[in-house]
N, C-alpha and C positions, 0 to 999 in steps of 0.2 A: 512456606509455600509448598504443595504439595503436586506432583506432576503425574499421568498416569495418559499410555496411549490411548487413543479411541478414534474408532472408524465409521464412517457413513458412506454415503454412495450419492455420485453427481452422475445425473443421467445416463446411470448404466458401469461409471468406473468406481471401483474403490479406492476412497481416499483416504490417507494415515496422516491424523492427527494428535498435536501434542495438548492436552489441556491441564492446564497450569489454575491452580486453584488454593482460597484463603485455606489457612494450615488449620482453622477451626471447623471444616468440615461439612457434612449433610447436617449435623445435628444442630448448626445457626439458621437452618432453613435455606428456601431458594433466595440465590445470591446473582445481580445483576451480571452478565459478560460480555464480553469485548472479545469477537472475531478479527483474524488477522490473515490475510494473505500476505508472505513473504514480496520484500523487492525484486526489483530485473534479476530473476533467475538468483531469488535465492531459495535457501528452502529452512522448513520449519526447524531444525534442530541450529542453524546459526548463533553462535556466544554470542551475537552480537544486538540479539533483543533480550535478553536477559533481565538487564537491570530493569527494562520497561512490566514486564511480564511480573517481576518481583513488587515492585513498586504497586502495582493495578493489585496483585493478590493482597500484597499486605492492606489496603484499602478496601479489600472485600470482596475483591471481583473476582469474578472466573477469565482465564483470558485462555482462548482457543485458537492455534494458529496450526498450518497444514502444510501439504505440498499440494502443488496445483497441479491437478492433470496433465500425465505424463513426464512430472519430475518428483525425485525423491523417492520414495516409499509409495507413493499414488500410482493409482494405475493410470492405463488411456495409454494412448499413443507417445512414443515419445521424444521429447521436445520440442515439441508445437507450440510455438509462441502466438497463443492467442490472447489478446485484452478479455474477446467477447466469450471464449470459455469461462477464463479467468472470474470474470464477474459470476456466470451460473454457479460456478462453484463457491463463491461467496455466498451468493443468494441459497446452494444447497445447506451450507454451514450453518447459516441461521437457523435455518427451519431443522436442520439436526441440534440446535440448542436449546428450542422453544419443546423439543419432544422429552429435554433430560427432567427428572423432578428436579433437581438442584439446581437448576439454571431459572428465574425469574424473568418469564419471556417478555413480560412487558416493559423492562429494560436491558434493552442490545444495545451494543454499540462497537463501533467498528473502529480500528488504528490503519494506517497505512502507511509505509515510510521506504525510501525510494526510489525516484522515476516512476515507474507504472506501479509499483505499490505505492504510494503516497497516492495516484489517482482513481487505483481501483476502489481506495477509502470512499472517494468523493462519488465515484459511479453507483458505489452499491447506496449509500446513503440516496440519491437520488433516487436510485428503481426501486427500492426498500423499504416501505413504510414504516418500518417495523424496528428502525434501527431509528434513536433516540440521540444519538452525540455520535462525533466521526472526528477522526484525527487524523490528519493527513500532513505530513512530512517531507519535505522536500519534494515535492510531486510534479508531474509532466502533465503539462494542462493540454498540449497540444502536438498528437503524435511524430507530425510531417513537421514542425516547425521544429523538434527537437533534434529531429536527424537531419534536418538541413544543416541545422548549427555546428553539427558535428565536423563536414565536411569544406572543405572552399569551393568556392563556385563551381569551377569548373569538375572539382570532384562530385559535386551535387548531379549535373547531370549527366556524366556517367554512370552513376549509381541510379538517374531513372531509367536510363538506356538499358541497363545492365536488365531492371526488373522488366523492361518487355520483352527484351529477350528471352529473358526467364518464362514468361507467359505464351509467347510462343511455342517455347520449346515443350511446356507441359500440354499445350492444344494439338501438339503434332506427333510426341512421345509418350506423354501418360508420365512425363519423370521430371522434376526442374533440377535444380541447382541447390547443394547443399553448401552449407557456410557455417562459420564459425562465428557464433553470435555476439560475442564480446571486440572482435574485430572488424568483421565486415556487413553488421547493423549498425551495433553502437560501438564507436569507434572512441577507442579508451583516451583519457585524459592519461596527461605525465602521470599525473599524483595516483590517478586508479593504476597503473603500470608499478608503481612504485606502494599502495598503499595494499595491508596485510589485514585489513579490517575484517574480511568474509574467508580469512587463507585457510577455515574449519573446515568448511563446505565449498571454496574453490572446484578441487580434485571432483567433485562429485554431479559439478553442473553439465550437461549437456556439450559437446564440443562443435559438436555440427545439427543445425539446425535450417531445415528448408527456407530459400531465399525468398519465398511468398511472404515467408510470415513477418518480413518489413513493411508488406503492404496492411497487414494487417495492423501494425504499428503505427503506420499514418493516416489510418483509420478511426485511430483514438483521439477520442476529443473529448475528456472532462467538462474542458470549457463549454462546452455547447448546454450541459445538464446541470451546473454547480447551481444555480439559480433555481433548481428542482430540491435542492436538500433541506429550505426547509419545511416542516419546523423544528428537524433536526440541528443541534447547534453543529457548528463546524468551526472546528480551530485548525487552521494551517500554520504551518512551524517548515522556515526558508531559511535558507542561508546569502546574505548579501555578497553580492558578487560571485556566485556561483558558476563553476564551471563546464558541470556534468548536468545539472537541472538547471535550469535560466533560472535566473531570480525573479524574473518579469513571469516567469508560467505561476507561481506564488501568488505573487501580486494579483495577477489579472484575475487567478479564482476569488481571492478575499475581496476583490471592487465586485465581481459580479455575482455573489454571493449574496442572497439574503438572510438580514437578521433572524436569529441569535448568529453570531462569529466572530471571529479573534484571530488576528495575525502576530504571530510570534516572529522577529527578523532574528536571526543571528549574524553578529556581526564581528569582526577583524578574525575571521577563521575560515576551513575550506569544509566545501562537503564532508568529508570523510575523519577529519578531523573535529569535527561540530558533534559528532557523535558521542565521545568522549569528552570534549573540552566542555561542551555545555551541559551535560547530561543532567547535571547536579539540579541546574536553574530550570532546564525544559520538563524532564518528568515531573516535577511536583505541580505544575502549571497542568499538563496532561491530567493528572490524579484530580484537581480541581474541576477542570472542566467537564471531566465524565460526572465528577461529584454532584454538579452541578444541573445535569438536565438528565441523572436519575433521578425517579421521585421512588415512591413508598413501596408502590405496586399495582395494583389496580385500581385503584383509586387517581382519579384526575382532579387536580385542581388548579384553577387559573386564576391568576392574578394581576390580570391586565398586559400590558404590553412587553413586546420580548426586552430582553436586558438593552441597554444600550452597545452598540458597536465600540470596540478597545482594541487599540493596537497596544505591543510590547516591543520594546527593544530590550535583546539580550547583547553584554557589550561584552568585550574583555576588555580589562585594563592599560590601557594606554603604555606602549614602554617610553 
C-alpha cells in the first residue's frame, strides 16, 4: 500500500487528506475508491483504520479518508460539530476523486464506522448518485434517540433545559455555552472511559465544543434517507447488544433499507472490542461487497434483479 497527502477544498475550507492507494500504481490504470470520513471526532491519521485501508488497497482500491472541517489538519472553524457540514464535505471528496486520472469515477464507494461516521456512510450514499457501495459500521441512525439513551430521564430533560437556555442566551448575547464534547454531548460508556482504541489521536480531538452543536446532533436522522441509497448496495456491520450505538439503530437502517444490502451482527463482543476481535471475519466481507457492486467501468450491465437480501452472523466461540 502506498500513502501520500492530498488536499481539496469544501466550500471555501482546506481540507488534508490521507490517500491510501494499491502498491501497483498509476501504471494498472484508474483504480475504483472508497471515501471515508473519520468517526465522532476522529480524525484521518487514526491506527485504527488501518487494517481496513490495507485490506481495500491490496484489492485494488484507492481508499481516501480526511479530517472534517475544522478538525485535524482541515481548516474551517473549529470544532463545530456538524452532520450537515460533515456530509458537504463527503460530497466535496468525491467530486475531488472523480477529478484525479487514477481514481475510476465511475466506481466510488464510501466506508463509514462509528456513531455519525457509520451514518454519514449512509447520508452521503443517499444524496450521492455517484457512490456505488457504502459500508457503514456501527452507525447512529437517529441523532435525538441516541443522546437520550445516553442519559436517565430525568438527566434527558435537563439537558433539553440546559439547550434553551443555551439558545437564549446566544439570541441575547451573540455567545452560547462551550462544552466538552465527549462528556456533556455524548456522555462516555465505562468501556470508552476505559478503552485505548483512538488513545493515537485522543490528545488531539477538540476539548470544547459549542453546546448548539447537540442540536445539530438530534438533527440527524440517517433513518429518514437510508431507503434513498439505493441502487447503491449497503452493508451495515453492528455490534449485538451494543452500548455506545443501539443495536436497534443497525437494525432499523438494514429493515428500511432497499435492496441490494446485507447486515452483518457481531455478536458475544462490545463496541470497541469488535474492532479487533472480528476484524479478521468483517474486513474480507467489506472487500467482497465493494467487489461486488464495482463493475468494469463505464460500461453498464444489467442482469436482472438486485441480489437477494442476506443477513450474517459473526459469533465468537462459545466459552
Amino acid at each position: 500500500m502506498k500513502e501520500s497527502e492530498v488536499a481539496f477544498f469544501s466550500e471555501g475550507a482546506q481540507m488534508s487528506g490521507l490517500l491510501r492507494s494499491p502498491s501497483a500504481g498509476a501504471e494498472a490504470g484508474p483504480a475504483p475508491a472508497i471515501v471515508q470520513g473519520p468517526g465522532w471526532l476522529g480524525l484521518k491519521d487514526a491506527k485504527l483504520y488501518l487494517p481496513y485501508h490495507e485490506a481495500l488497497a491490496a484489492a485494488g482500491y484507492h481508499v481516501m479518508i480526511f479530517d472534517y472541517r475544522g478538525f485535524g489538519a482541515s481548516g474551517g472553524d473549529r470544532g463545530v460539530l456538524s452532520p450537515q457540514l460533515q456530509l458537504e464535505d463527503l460530497i466535496n471528496a468525491v467530486t475531488y476523486l472523480c477529478t484525479r486520472d487514477d481514481v475510476d469515477s465511475d466506481n466510488i464507494g464510501v466506508f463509514g464506522s462509528g456513531g455519525t461516521g457509520g451514518g454519514n456512510a449512509v447520508l452521503l450514499a443517499a444524496a450521492d448518485r455517484r457512490v456505488r457501495a457504502a459500508v457503514s459500521q456501527v452507525p447512529v441512525a437517529d441523532g435525538t434517540d441516541w443522546l437520550r439513551r445516553m442519559r436517565r430521564e430525568h438527566e434527558w430533560y435537563e439537558f433539553l433545559n440546559r439547550l434553551e437556555a443555551d439558545r437564549r442566551q446566544r439570541v441575547l448575547t451573540g455567545r452560547g455555552e462551550m462544552v466538552h464534547p465527549r462528556e456533556e454531548i455524548m456522555v462516555p460508556t465505562p468501556e470508552r472511559r476505559a478503552s485505548n482504541v483512538k488513545a493515537d489521536v485522543d490528545d488531539r480531538i477538540p476539548s470544547s465544543v459549542p453546546l448548539r452543536s447537540a442540536e445539530a446532533i438530534m438533527a440527524y436522522k440517517p433513518i429518514d434517507v437510508v431507503d434513498q441509497v439505493a441502487p447503491a448496495g449497503l452493508m451495515i456491520i453492528g455490534v449485538a447488544d451494543d452500548a455506545v450505538t443501539p443495536t436497534d439503530h443497525a437494525e432499523r437502517l438494514y429493515e428500511r433499507a432497499r435492496s441490494p444490502k446485507k447486515l452483518i451482527m457481531q455478536r458475544h463482543t462490545t463496541h470497541y472490542a469488535a474492532y479487533k476481535q472480528y476484524g479478521d471475519a468483517v474486513i474480507p466481507e467489506m472487500v467482497d461487497w465493494y467487489r461486488a457492486h464495482f463493475d468494469g467501468g463505464a460500461v453498464e450491465v444489467r442482469t436482472g434483479a438486485p441480489a437477494p437480501d442476506r443477513r450474517r452472523l459473526v459469533e465468537s466461540p462459545r466459552p
